[in-house]
N, C-alpha and C positions, 0 to 999 in steps of 0.2 A: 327327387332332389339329391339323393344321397349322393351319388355321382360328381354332385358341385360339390362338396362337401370343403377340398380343399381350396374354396373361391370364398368363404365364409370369413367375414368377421364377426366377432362377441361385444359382448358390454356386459356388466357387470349389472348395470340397470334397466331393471324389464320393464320399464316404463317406454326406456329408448328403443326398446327389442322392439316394443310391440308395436309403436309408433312407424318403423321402418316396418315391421308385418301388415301394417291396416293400413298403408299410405301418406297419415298424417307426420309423421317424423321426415318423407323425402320427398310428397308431392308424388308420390307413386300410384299404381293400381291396386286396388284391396286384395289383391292376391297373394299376397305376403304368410309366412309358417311363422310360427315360433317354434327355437329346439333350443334343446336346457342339457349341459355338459357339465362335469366335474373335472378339470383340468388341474392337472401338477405340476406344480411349480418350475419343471424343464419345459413342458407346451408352450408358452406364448416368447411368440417372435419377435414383436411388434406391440407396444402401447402407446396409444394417439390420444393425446390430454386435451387437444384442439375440439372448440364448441361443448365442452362438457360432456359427450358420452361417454366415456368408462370404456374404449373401445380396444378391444385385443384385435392380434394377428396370431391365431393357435396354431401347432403342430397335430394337427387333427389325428395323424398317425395312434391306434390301438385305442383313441378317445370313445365310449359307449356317448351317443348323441340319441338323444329322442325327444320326437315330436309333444309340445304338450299344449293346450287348449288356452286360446287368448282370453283376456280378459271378457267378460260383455256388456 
């Protein structure tokens, strides 16, 4: 996946992350990751207040992103 990297949006809330990772947030396939960023305040592009996710558009450019383990 790292390759999509810059096809990625964020939220702020891992509830919505995870929800769009495990299918129940988009009606998707359970095939979904979770990855967790530390972003500065120059990264985000784009903030989407629509439906309540906490959603960025990042500047993914020199961001360390790593995979971390969903809820169970």
């Amino acid at each position: 996946m790292h390759e999509r990297r810059a096809d990625w949006s964020w939220t702020t809330r891992r509830a919505v992350a995870e929800g769009y990772a495990t299918g129940t947030g988009a009606r998707r396939p359970t095939t979904g990751r979770l990855y967790r960023t530390v972003a500065p305040p120059s990264a985000p592009l784009a903030h989407n207040t629509r439906r309540g996710e906490g959603e960025y558009v990042l500047n993914t450019d020199g961001l360390t992103i790593a995979e971390v383990p969903l809820t169970p």
